[in-house]
N, C-alpha and C positions, 0 to 999 in steps of 0.2 A: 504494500500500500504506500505509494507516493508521497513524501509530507513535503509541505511547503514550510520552510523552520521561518516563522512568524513571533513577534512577543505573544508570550502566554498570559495569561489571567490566574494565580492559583486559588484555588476553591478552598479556600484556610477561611478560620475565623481573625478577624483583625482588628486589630485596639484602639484606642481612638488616635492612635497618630498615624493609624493604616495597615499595611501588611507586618506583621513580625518579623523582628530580626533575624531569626533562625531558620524565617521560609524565605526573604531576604536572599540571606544566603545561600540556600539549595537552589533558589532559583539560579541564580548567579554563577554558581560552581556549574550547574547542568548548560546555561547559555554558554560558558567559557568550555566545558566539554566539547560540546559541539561546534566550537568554531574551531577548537582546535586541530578537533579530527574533519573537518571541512578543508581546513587549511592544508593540511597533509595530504588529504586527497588530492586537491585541485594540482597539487604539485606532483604528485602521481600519476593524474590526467595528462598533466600538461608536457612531463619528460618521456610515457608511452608513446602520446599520441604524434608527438614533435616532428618525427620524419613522415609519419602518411599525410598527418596536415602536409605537409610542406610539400610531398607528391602533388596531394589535391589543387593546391594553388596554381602549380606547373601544368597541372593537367588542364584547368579551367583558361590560365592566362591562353595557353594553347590552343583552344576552341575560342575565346572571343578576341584572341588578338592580333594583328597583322603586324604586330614587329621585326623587324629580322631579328632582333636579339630573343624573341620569344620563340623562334623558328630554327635559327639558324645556331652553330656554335659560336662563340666570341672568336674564338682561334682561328677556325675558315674564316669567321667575316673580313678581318684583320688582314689574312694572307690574300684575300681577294680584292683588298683595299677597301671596301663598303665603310670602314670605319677606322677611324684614329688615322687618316688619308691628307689631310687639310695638303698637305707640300707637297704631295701627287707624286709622290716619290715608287708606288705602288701601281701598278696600271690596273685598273679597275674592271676588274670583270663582274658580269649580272649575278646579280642574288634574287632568287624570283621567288614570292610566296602567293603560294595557292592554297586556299583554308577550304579543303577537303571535309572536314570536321562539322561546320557549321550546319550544311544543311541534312544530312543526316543524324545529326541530334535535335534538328528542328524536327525533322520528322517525329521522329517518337516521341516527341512533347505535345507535337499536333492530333498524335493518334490519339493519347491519354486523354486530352482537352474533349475530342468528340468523343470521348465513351464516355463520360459522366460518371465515373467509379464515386462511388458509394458506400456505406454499411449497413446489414440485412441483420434483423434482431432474428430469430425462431427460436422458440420455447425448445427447453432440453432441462430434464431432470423433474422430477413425481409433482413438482407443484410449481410446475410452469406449465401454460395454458397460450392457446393462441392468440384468444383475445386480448393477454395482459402483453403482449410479444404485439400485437399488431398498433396497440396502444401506446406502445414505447416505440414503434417503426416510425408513427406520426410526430411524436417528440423529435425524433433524431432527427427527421428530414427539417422541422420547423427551426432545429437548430442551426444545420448546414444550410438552410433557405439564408437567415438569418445574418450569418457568419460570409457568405460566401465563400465555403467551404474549398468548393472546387479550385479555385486561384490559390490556395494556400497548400494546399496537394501541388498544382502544377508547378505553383515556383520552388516545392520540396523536391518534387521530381525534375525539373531541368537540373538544379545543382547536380544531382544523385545521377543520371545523366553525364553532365559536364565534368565532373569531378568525383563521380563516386561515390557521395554519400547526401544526405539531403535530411532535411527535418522540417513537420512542422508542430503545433502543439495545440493540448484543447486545454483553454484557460477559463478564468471569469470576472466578467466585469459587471460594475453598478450597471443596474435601468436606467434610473434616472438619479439625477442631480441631487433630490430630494427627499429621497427613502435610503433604506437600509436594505431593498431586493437585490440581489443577483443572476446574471444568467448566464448560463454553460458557451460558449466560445471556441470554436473552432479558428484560429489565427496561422498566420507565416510567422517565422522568424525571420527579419530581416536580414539578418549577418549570418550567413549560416556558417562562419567559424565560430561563432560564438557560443558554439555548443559542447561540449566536454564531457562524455559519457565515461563509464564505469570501465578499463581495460581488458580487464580480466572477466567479463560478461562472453560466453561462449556460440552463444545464439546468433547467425548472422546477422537477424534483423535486433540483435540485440533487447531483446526481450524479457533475459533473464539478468540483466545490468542492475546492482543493487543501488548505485547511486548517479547523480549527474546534476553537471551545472550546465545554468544561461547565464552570460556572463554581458554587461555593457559598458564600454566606455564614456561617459561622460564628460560632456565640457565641464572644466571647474564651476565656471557661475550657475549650472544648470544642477549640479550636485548639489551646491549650498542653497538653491532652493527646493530640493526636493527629500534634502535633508536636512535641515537647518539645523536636530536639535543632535543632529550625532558628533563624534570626536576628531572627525575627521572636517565636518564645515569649517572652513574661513580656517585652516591651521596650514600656517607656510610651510615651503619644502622644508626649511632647517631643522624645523620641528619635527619631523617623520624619524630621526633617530631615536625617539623617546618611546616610539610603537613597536619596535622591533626591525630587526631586518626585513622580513617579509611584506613591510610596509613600501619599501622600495620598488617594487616589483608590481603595486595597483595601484601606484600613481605616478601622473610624469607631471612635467611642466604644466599642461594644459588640460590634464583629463583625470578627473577619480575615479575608479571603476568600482558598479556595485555587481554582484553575483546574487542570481535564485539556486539555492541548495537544496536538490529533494533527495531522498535516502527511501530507504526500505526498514523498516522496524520487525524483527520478527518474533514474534508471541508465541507461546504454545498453549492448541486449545484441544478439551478433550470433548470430544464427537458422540453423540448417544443415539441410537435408533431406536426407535419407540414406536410399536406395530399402529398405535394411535394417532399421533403426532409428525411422523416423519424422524427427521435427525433434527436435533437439537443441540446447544451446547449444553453440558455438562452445567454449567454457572446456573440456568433458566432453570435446574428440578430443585424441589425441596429439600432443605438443612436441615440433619440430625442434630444431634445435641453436641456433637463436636465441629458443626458447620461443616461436616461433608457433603455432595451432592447425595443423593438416598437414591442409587442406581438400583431399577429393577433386579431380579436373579435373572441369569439367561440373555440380559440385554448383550444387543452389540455394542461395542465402544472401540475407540480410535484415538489414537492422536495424529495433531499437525500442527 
């Protein structure tokens, strides 16, 4: 299950000058846990993924770009005189580029665009039904209607295409202005290097990735207002030796970078089948006198 690491609220009782000191502090130690191990990842993302990034770049500049330097080697260019020539000392012979690439990666972007791919709900499992499956088909489409879905698949897929790999993400945003509603979101990501997945996830389409970051660069003035009240607003470069080293490295002269960090939490839960009820968790049956669940005799049970 996906988490967006967000401030929490704890469910404590609080005194009259607010949350206690001692949950204060658990909150604190657990926010600092997690940046920590955030931090370590992203830098394990970022020395795995370093050479395919850097393929993907090559691969892409390759398909949209007509430079000789993106074409050609430095070395030929040089020997052929195309460059570093100004004294004509080099007699110049032709460097010709023909971007082969272009339009049969148009095409398969064009095919995708006319099929309108999609996702299809069907009920699967003792208490799934067609109607609650055909109920949630109309949700989904009213979302992707919504979202315009389709442009955010197709610009996922030309990257993925051009370079190999491609993303987009379903998020959520306010209604309106004025309430506290939200609604499910189907978007692009803009920068599609700004993506950072889990290395060691085995799955091609990486499926089974236990964590991953989006990551933005920001102008400085655009940070300080969209962060004003954090440690990092309005605080000079000189300053950044007092955050650590690692501070060097998500900020430059002109840009703070913020990161969404989502993770995978995993729980273990014990599973009941119940000839009445279906499968249930374990937590949902009835406490004995020492707060155990009061599992039937002969029941199935499971963990996961």
């Amino acid at each position: 299950r996906p988490s967006r690491y967000t401030e929490s609220i704890a469910d404590a009782e609080t005194d009259s000058a607010g949350v206690l000191q001692s949950e204060k502090d658990e909150d604190t130690e657990r926010k600092e846990t997690i940046h920590a191990l955030a931090l370590k990842r992203f830098k394990i993302a970022g020395d795995e993924w370093h050479d395919q990034r850097e393929r993907r770049r090559v691969n892409q500049r390759f398909v949209q770009n007509i430079e000789l330097t993106d074409q050609w080697p430095e070395a030929v260019l040089r020997q052929r005189g195309a460059i570093d020539n100004e004294a004509g000392d080099v007699p110049q012979q032709p460097c010709i580029v023909i971007n082969g690439l272009a339009i049969p990666c148009q095409q398969v972007v064009n095919e995708a665009r006319a099929s309108r791919f999609g996702g299809k709900i069907a009920p699967a499992g003792k208490r799934a039904n067609k109607k609650e499956a055909y109920l949630r088909q109309g949700l989904y489409r009213a979302i992707e209607k919504a979202s315009n879905a389709s442009e955010a698949r197709i610009w996922a897929l030309q990257h993925a295409v051009e370079a190999g790999e491609g993303y987009w993400r379903v998020d959520r945003q306010w209604s309106n202005d004025g309430d506290f509603d939200q609604d499910i979101v189907i978007t692009d990501i803009p920068n599609q290097f700004s993506v950072y997945c889990d290395p060691f996830a085995q799955r091609p389409d990486l499926r089974d990735m236990e964590w991953a970051f989006i990551i933005d660069d920001l102008p400085e003035d655009e940070y300080d207002r969209q962060f004003p009240d954090s440690e990092l607003a309005g605080m000079a470069g000189d300053q950044l030796g007092d955050m650590g080293d690692h501070a060097r490295a998500w900020v430059t002269e002109s840009t703070k970078r913020v990161a969404e960090y989502f993770w995978v939490e995993h729980t273990i839960t014990r599973l009941v089948y119940l000839p009445d009820r279906g499968i249930v968790d374990a937590k949902e049956l009835p406490k004995d006198a020492k707060g155990k669940p009061q599992i039937p005799p002969g029941a199935k049970t499971r963990t996961q």
